[in-house]
MIDOSE-1310 file (N, C-alpha, C; in nm, 2 decimals, decimal comma, always signed):
residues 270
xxxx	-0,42/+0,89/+3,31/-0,52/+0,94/+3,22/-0,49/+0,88/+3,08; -0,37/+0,91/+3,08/-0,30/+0,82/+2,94/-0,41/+0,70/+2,92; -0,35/+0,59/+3,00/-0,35/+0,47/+2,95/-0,53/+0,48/+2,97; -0,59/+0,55/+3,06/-0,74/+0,54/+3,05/-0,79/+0,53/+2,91
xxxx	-0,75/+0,65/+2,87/-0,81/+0,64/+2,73/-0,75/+0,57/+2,59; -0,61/+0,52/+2,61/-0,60/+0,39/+2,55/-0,66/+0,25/+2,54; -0,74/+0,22/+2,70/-0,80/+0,10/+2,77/-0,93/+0,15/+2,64; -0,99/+0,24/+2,68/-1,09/+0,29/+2,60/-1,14/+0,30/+2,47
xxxx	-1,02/+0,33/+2,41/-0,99/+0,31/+2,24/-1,05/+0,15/+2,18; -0,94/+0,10/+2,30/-0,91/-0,04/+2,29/-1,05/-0,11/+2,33; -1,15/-0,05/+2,41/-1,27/-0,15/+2,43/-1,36/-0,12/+2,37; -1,36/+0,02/+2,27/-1,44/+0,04/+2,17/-1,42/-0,05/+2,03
xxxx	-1,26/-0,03/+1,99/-1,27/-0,12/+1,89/-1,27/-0,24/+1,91; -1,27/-0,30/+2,01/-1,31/-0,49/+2,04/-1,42/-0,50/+2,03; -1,51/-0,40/+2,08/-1,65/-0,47/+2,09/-1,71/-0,56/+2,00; -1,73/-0,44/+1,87/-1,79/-0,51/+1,73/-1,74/-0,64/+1,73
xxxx	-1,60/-0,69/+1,73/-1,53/-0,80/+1,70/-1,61/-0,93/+1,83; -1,55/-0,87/+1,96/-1,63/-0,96/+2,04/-1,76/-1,01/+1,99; -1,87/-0,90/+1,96/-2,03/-0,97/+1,91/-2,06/-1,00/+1,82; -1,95/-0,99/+1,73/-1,97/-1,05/+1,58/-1,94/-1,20/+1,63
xxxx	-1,80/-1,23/+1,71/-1,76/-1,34/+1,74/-1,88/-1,43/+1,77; -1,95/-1,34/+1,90/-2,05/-1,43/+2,02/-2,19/-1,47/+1,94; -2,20/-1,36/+1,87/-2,31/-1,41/+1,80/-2,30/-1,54/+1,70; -2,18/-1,53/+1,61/-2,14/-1,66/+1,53/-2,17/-1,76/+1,55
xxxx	-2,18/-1,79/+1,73/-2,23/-1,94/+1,77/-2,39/-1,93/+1,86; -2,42/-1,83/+1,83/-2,57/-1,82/+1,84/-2,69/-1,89/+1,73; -2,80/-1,92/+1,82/-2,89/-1,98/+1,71/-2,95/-1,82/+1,64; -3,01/-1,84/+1,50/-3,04/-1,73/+1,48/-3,19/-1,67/+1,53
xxxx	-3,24/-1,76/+1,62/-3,37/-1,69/+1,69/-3,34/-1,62/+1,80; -3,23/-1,66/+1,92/-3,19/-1,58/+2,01/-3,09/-1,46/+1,93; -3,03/-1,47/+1,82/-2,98/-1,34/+1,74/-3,08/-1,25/+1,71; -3,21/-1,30/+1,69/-3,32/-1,20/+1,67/-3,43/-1,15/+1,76
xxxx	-3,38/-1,22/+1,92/-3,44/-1,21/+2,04/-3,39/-1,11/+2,08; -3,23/-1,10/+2,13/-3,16/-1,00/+2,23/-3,04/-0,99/+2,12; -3,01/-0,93/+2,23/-2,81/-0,88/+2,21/-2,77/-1,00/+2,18; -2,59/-0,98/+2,14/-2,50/-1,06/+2,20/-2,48/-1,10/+2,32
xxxx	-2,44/-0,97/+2,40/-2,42/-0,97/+2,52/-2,51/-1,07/+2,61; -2,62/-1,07/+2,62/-2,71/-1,18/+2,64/-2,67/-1,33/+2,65; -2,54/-1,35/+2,59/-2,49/-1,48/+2,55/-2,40/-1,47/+2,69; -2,36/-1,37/+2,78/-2,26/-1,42/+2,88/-2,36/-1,41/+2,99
xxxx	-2,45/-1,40/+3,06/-2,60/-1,44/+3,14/-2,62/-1,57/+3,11; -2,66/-1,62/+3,02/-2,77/-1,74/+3,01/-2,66/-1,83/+2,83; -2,54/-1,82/+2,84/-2,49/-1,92/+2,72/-2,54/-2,01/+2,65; -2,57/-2,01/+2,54/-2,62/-2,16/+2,44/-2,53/-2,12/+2,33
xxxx	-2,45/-2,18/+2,29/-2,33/-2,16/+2,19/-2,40/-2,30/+2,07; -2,35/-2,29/+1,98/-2,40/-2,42/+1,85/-2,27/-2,38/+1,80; -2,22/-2,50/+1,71/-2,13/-2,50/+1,57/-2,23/-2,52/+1,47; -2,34/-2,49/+1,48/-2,39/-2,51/+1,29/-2,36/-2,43/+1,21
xxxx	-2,40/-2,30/+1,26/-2,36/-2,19/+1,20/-2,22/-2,18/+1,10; -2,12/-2,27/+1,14/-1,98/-2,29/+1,10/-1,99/-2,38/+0,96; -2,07/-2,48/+1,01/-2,10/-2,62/+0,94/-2,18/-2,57/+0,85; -2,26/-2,51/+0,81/-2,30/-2,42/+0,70/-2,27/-2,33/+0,61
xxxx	-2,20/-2,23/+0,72/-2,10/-2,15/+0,63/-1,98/-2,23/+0,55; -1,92/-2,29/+0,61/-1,82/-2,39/+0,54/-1,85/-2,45/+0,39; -2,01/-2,53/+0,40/-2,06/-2,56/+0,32/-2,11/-2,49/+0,20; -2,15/-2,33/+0,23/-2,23/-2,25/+0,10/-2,05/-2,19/+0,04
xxxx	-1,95/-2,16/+0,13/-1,84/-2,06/+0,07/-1,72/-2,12/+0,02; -1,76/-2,24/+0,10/-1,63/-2,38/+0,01/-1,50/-2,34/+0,05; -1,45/-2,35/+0,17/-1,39/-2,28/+0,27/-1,22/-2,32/+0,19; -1,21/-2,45/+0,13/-1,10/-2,51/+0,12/-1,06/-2,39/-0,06
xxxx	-1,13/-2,44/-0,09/-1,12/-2,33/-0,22/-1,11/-2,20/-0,25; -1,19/-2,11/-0,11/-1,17/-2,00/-0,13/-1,04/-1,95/-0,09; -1,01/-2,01/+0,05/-0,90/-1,97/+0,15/-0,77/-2,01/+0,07; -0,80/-2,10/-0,05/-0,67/-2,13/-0,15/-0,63/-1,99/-0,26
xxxx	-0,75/-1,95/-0,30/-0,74/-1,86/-0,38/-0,74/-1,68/-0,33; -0,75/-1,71/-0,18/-0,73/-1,59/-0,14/-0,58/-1,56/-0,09; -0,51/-1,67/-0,05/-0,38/-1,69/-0,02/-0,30/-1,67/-0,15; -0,34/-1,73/-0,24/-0,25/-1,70/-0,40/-0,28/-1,58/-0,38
xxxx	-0,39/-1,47/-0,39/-0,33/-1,38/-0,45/-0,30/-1,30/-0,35; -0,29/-1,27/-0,17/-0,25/-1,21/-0,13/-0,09/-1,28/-0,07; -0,03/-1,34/-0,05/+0,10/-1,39/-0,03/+0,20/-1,38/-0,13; +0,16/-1,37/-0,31/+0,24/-1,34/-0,35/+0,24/-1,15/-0,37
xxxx	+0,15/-1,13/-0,39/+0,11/-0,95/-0,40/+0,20/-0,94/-0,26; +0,22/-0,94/-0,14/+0,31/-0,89/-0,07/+0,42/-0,92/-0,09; +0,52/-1,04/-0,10/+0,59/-1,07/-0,15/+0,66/-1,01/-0,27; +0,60/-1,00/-0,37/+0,64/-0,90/-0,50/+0,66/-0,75/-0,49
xxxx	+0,56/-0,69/-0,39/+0,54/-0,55/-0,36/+0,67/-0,51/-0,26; +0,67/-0,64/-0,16/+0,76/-0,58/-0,06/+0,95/-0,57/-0,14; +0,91/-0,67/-0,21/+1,10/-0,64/-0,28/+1,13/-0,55/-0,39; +0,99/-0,54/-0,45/+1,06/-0,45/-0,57/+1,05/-0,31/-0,51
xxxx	+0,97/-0,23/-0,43/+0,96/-0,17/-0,32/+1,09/-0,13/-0,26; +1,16/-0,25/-0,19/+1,26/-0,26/-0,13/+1,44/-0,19/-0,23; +1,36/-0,23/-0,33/+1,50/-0,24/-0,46/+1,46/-0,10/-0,51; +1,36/-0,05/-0,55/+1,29/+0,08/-0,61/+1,36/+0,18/-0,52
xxxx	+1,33/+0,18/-0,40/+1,37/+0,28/-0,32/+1,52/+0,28/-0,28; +1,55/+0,20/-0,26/+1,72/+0,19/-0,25/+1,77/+0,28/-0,37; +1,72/+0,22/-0,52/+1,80/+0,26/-0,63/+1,82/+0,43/-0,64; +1,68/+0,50/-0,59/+1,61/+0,65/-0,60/+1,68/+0,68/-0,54
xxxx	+1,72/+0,62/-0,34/+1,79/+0,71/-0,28/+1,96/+0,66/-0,26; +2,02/+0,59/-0,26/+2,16/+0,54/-0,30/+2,21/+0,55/-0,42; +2,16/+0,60/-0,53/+2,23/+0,50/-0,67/+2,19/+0,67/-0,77; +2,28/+0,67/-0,87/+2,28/+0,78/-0,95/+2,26/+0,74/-1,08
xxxx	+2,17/+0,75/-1,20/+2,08/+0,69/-1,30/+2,06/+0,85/-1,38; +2,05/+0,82/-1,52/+1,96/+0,92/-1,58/+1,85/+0,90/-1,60; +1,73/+1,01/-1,56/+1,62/+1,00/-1,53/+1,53/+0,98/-1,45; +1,65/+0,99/-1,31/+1,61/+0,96/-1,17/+1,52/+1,08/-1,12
xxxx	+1,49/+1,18/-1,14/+1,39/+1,27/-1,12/+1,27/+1,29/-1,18; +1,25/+1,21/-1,30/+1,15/+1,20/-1,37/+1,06/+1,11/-1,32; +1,18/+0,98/-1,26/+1,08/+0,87/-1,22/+1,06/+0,90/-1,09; +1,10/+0,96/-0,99/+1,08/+1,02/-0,89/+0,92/+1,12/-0,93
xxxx	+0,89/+1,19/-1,03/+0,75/+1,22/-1,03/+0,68/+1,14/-1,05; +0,69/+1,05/-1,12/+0,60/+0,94/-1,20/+0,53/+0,87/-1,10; +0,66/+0,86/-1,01/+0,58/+0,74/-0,90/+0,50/+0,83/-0,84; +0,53/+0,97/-0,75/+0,43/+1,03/-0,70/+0,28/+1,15/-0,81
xxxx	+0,32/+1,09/-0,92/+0,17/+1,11/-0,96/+0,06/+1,00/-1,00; +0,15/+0,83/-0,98/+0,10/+0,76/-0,95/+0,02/+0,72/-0,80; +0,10/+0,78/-0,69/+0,03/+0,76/-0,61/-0,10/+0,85/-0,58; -0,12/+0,93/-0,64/-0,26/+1,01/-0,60/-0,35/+0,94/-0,76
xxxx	-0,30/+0,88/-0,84/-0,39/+0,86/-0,97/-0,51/+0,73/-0,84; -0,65/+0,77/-0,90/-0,73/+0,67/-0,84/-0,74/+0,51/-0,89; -0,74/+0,42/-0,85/-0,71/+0,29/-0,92/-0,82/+0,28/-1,00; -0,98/+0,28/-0,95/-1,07/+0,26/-1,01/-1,11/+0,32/-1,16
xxxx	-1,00/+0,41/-1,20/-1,05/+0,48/-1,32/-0,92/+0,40/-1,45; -0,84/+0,31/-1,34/-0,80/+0,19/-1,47/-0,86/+0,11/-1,47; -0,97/+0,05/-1,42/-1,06/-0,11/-1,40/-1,08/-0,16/-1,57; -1,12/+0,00/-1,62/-1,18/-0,08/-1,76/-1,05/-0,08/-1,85
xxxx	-0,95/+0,00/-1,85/-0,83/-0,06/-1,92/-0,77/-0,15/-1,93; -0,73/-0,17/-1,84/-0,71/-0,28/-1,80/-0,79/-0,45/-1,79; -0,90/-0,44/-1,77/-1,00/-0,53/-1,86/-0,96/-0,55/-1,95; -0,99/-0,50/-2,04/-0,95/-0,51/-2,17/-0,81/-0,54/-2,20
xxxx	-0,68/-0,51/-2,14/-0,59/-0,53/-2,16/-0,55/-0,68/-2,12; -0,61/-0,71/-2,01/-0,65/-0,84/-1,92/-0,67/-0,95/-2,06; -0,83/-0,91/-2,13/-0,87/-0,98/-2,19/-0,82/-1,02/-2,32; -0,72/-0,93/-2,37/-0,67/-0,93/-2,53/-0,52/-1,03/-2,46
xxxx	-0,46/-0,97/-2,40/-0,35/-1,08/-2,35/-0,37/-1,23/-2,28; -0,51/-1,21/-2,24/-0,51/-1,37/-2,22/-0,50/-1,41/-2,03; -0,53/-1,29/-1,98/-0,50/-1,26/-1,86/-0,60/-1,26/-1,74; -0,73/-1,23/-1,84/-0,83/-1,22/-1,78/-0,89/-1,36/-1,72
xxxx	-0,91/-1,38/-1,57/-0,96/-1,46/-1,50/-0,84/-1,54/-1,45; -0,76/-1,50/-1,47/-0,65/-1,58/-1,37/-0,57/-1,54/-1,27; -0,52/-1,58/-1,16/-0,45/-1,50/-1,03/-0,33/-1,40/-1,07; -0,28/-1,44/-1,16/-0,15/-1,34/-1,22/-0,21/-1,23/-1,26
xxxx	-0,31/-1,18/-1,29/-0,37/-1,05/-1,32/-0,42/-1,00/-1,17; -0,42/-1,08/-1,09/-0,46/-0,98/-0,96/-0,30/-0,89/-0,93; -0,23/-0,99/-0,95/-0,08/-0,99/-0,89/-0,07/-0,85/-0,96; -0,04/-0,84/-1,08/+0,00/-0,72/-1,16/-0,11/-0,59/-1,12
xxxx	-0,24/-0,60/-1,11/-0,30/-0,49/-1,07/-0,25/-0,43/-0,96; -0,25/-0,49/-0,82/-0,24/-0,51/-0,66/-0,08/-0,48/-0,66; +0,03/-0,52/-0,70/+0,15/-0,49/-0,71/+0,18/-0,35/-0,76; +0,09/-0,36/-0,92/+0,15/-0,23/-0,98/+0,04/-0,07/-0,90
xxxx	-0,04/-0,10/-0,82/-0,07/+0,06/-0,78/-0,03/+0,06/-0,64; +0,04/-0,07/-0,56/+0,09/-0,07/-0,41/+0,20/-0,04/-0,39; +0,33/-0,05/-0,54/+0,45/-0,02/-0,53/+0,52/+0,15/-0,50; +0,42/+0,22/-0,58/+0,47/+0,35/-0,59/+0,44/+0,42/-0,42
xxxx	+0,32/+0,35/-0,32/+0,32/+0,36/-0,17/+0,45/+0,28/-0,13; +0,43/+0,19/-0,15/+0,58/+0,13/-0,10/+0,72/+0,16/-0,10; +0,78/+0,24/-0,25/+0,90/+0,30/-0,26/+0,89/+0,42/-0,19; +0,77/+0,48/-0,23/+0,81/+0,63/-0,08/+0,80/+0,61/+0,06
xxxx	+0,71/+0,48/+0,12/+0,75/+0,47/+0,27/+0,86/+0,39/+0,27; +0,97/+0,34/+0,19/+1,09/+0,26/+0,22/+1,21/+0,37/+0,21; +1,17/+0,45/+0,09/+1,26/+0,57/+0,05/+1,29/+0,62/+0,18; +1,18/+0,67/+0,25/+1,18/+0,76/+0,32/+1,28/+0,70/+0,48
xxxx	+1,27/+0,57/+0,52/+1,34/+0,53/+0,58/+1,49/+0,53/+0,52; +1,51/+0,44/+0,43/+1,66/+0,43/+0,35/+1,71/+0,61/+0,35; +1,61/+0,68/+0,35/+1,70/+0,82/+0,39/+1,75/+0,86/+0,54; +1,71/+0,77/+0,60/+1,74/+0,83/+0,77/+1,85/+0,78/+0,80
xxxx	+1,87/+0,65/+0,70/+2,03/+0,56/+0,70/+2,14/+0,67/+0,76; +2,23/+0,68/+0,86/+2,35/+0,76/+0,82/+2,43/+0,73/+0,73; +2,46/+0,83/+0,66/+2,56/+0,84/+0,50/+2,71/+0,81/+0,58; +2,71/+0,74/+0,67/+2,83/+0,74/+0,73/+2,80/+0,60/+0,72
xxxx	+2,77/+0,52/+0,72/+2,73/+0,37/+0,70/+2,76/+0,29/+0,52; +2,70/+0,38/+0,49/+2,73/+0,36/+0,35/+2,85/+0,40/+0,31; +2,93/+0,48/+0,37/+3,08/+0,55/+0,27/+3,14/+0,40/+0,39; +3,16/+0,34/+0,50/+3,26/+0,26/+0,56/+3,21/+0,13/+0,47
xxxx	+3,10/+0,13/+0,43/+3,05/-0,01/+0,33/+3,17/-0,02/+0,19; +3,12/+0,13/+0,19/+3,21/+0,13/+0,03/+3,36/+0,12/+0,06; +3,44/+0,21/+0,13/+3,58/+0,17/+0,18/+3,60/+0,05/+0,15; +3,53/-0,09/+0,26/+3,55/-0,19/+0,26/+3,55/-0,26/+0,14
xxxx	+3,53/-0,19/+0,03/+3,46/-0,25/-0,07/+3,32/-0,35/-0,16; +3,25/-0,27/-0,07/+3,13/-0,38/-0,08/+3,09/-0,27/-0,17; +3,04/-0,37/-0,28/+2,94/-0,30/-0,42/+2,78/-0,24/-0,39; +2,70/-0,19/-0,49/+2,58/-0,17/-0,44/+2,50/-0,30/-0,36
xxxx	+2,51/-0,39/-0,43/+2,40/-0,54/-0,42/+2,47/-0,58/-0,27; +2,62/-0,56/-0,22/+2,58/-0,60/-0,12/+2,60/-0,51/-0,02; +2,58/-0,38/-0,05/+2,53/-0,29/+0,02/+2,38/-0,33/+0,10; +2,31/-0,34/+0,01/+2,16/-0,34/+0,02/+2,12/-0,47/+0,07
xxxx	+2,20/-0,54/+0,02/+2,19/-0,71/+0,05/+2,19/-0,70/+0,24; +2,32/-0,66/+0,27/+2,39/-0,67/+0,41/+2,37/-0,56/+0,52; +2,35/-0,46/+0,42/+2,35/-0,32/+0,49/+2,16/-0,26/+0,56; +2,11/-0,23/+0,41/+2,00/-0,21/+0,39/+1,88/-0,29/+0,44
xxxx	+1,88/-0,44/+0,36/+1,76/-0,46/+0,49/+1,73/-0,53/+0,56; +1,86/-0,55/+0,65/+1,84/-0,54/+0,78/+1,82/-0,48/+0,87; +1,82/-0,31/+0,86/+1,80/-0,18/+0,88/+1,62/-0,19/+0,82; +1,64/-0,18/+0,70/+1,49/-0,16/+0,65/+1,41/-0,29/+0,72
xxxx	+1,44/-0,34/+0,76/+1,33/-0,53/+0,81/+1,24/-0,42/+0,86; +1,20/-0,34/+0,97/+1,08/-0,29/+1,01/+0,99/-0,22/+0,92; +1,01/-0,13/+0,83/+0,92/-0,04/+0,74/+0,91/-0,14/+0,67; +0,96/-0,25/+0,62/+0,96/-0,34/+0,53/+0,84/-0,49/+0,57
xxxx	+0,86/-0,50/+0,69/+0,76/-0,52/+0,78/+0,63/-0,50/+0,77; +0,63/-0,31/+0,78/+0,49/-0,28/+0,78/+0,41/-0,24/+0,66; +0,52/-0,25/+0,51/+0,47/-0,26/+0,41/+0,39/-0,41/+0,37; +0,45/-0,49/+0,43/+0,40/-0,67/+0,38/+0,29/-0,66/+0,45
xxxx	+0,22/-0,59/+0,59/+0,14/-0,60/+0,64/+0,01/-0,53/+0,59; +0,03/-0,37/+0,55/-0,03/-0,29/+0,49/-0,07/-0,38/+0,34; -0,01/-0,41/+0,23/-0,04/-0,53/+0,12/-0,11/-0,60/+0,15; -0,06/-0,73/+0,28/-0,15/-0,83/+0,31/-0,29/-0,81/+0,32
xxxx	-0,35/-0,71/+0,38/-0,44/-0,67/+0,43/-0,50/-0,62/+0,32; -0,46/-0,57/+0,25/-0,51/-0,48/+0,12/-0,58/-0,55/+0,01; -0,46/-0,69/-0,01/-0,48/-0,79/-0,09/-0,58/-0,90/-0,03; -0,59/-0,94/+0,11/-0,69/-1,01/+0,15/-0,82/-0,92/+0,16
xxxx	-0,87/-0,82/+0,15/-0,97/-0,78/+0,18/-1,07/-0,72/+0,06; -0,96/-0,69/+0,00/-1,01/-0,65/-0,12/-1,14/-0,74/-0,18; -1,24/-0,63/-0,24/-1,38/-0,72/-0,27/-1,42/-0,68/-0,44; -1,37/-0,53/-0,45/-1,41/-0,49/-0,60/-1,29/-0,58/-0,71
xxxx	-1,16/-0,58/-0,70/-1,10/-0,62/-0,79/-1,11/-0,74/-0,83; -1,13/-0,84/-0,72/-1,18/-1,00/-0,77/-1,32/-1,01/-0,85; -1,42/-0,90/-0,83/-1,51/-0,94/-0,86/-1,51/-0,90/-1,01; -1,40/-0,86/-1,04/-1,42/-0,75/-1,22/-1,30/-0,87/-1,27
xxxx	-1,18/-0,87/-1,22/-1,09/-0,99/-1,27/-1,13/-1,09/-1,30; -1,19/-1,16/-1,17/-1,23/-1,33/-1,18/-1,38/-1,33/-1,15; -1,45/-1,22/-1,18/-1,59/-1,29/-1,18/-1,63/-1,35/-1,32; -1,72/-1,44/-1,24/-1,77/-1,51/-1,39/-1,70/-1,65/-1,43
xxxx	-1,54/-1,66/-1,38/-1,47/-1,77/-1,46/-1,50/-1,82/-1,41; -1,43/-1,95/-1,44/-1,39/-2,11/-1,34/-1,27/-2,09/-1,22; -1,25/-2,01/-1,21/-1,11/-1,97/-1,09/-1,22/-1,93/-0,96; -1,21/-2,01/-0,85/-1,23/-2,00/-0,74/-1,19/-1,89/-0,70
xxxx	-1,39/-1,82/-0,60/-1,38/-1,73/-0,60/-1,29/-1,66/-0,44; -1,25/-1,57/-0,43/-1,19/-1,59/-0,30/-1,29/-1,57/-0,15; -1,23/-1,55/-0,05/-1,34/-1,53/+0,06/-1,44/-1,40/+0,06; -1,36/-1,30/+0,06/-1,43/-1,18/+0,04/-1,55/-1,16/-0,06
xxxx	-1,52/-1,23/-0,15/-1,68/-1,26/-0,25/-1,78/-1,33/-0,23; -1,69/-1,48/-0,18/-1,79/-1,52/-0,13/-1,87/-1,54/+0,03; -1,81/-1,47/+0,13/-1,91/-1,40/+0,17/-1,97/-1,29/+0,14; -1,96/-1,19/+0,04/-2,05/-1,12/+0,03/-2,20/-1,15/-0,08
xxxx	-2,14/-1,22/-0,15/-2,26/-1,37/-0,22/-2,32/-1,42/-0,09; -2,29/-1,45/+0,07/-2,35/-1,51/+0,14/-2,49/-1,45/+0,17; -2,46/-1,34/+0,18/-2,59/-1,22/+0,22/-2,71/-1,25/+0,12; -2,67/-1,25/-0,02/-2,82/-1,31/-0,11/-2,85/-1,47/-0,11
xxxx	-2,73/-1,54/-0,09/-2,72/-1,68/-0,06/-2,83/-1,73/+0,05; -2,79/-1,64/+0,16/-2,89/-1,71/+0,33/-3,02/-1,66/+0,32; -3,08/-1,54/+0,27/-3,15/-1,50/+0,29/-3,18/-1,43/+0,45; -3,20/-1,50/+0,48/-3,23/-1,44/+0,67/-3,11/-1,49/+0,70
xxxx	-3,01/-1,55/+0,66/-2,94/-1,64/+0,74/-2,83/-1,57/+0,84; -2,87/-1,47/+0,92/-2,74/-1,38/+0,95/-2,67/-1,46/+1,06; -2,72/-1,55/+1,09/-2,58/-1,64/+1,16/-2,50/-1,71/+1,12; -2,54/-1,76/+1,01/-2,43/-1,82/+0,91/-2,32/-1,68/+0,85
xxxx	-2,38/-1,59/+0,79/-2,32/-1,50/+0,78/-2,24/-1,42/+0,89; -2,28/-1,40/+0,98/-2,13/-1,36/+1,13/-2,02/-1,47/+1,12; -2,12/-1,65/+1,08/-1,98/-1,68/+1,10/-1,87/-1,72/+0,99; -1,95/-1,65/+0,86/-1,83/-1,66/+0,73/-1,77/-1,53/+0,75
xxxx	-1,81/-1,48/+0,86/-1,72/-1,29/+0,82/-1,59/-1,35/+0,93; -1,67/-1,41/+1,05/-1,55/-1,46/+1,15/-1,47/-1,55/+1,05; -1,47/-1,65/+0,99/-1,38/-1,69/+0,88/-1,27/-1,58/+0,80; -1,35/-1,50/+0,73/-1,29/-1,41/+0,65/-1,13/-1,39/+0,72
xxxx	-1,22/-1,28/+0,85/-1,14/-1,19/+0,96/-1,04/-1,23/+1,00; -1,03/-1,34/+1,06/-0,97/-1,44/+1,14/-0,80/-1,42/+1,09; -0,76/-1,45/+1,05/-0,64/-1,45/+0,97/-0,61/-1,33/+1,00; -0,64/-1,23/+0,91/-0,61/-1,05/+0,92/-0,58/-1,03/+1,12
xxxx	-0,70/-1,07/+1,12/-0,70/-1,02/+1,29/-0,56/-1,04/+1,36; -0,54/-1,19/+1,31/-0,45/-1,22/+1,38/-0,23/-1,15/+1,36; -0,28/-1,14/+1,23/-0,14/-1,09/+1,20/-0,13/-0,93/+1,24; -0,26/-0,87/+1,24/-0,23/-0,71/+1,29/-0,22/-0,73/+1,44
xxxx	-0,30/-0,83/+1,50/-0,24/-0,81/+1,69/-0,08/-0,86/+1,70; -0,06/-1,00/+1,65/+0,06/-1,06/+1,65/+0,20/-0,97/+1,60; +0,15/-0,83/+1,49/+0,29/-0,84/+1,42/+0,25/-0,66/+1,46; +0,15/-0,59/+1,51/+0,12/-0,48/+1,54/+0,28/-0,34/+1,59
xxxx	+0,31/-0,44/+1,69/+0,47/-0,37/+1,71/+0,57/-0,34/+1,59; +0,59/-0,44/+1,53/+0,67/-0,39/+1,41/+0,58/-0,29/+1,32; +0,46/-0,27/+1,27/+0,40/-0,20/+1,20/+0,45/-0,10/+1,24; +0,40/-0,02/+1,39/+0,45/+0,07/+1,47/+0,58/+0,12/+1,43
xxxx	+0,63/+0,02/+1,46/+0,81/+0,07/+1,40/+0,82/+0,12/+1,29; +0,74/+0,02/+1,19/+0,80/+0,05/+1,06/+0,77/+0,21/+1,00; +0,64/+0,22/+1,02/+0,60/+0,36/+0,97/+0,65/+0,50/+1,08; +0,68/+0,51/+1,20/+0,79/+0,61/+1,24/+0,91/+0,58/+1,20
xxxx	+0,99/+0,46/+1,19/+1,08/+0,44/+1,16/+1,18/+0,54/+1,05; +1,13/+0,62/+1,00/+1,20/+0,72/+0,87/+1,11/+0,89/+0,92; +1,04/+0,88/+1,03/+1,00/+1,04/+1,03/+1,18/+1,12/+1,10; +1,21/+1,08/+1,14/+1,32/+1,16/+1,23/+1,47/+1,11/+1,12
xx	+1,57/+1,23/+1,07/+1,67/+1,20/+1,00/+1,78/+1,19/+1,10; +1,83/+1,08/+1,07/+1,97/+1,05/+1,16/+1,91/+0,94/+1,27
C-alpha cells in the first residue's frame, strides 16, 4: 500500500513535466488540436520550437547571468551559514542571545517589504543593476534560514566529539574545519540546494534590481517576456520553460537523497 501511493505521488507530479516536455516538440497546431498525450499514438516531434526560443531569450546570455547569480548566492549562503551556526552553537561571545533573536525575527520579516529600501540603497551606492546586488539581497534574507537549519544539526553533534577534539588540542577553526563539516556535508547539502533553487527561479528580484539596465536579463525574465514576445507562440514558450527547468530538475532528482538527509538530519538529538 505504501509504495502504491508513493508510485502515485510520483505519477502525479511527472505528468505536468512529461507534457510540458512532449508538447515542446510539437507543432503549435497539433498543440491546439489535442492533448499531449496524443504525441505517443501518432508522433511528429520538430526542433523549431527550440531554434526560436534560443533565438528570442538569447540562451547564451541569459544562462550566463543566471549562473552568476545563483552559484555564487549558494556558495556565500552555504559558508557563512555554516560559520554563523557553528559560532551560536560551539563558541561563547557577548551578545550571543541577542543575535540569536535577530536572526529569528529576521526570519519571519517578509522580504518584499525591503524591495524599496534597498533600491534606493542599491542606487545611491552604485549597486543598482549589477549581479553583486542580487548576491547581497538573496544571501542576506537566505542566511538567517540557513544558520537555524545548520544550528539545529551542529546541535545533534555529541558534546563528546567536541571535548576529545579539544583534549587533542585542536582550536575552534579546526574543530569546524575537520570536525564539523564533514558531519554537517548533508544539511549543508540541502541548504546549497534549497538557495540554488531559490536563486535560479526567482522572477520578482531580477526584475526590480536589473530591470531596465544593460546587464543581461536572466532566464526566468526572459521567459516570462516570452509570453508578450510570441503572442500565440505557446510552443516556443513550453520550450523556453523546458530550458529554464532543465537544470533545477536535474539537480533535485540527482542530489534528492542528500536533501532528504539533510533536513532530518538535526530532528533527533544524539
Amino acid at each position: 500500500m505504501l509504495h502504491a501511493i508513493v508510485v502515485l505521488f510520483m505519477v502525479v507530479w511527472f505528468t505536468p513535466v512529461l507534457g510540458l516536455f512532449v508538447n515542446s516538440f510539437r507543432t503549435q497546431g497539433d498543440i491546439g488540436d489535442s492533448g499531449w498525450w496524443h504525441a505517443i499514438v501518432a508522433p511528429l516531434f520538430t526542433g523549431y520550437n527550440y531554434q526560436q526560443a534560443l533565438q528570442v531569450i538569447g540562451l547564451g546570455q541569459s544562462l550566463g547571468t543566471s549562473l552568476a547569480i545563483a552559484v555564487p548566492t549558494t556558495v556565500l549562503t552555504t559558508v557563512i551559514s555554516a560559520i554563523g551556526a557553528f559560532a551560536l552553537t560551539r563558541m561563547n561571545f557577548a551578545g550571543q542571545t541577542i543575535l540569536s533573536l535577530v536572526l529569528v525575527a529576521l526570519m519571519v520579516t517578509p522580504p518584499q517589504v525591503t524591495l524599496v529600501p534597498l533600491l534606493k540603497l542599491f542606487s545611491v551606492t552604485g549597486l543598482y543593476g549589477t549581479i553583486p546586488a542580487m548576491w547581497v539581497y538573496m544571501v542576506g534574507f537566505t542566511v538567517p534560514f540557513g544558520i537555524f537549519l545548520v544550528r539545529g544539526f551542529i546541535s545533534s553533534i555529541p558534546d563528546e566529539l567536541f571535548e576529545s577534539a579539544r583534549l587533542d588540542g585542536a582550536a575552534d577553526l579546526r574543530i569546524f574545519r575537520s570536525l564539523v563539516l564533514p558531519l554537517a556535508a548533508p544539511v549543508l547539502g540541502s541548504l546549497a540546494i534549497i538557495q540554488f533553487l531559490w536563486a535560479w527561479n526567482d522572477l520578482l528580484t531580477p526584475l526590480i534590481f536589473l530591470g531596465g539596465t544593460a546587464v543581461p536579463q536572466p532566464l526566468t525574465v526572459n521567459v516570462a517576456g516570452l509570453v508578450t514576445a510570441t503572442g500565440q507562440g505557446e510552443a516556443q514558450l513550453m520550450a523556453a520553460t523546458v530550458i529554464s527547468i532543465l537544470l533545477p530538475l536535474i539537480v533535485i532528482v540527482s542530489l534528492q537523497r542528500y536533501f532528504v538527509r539533510g533536513v532530518l538530519g538535526g530532528a533527533v538529538k544524539g
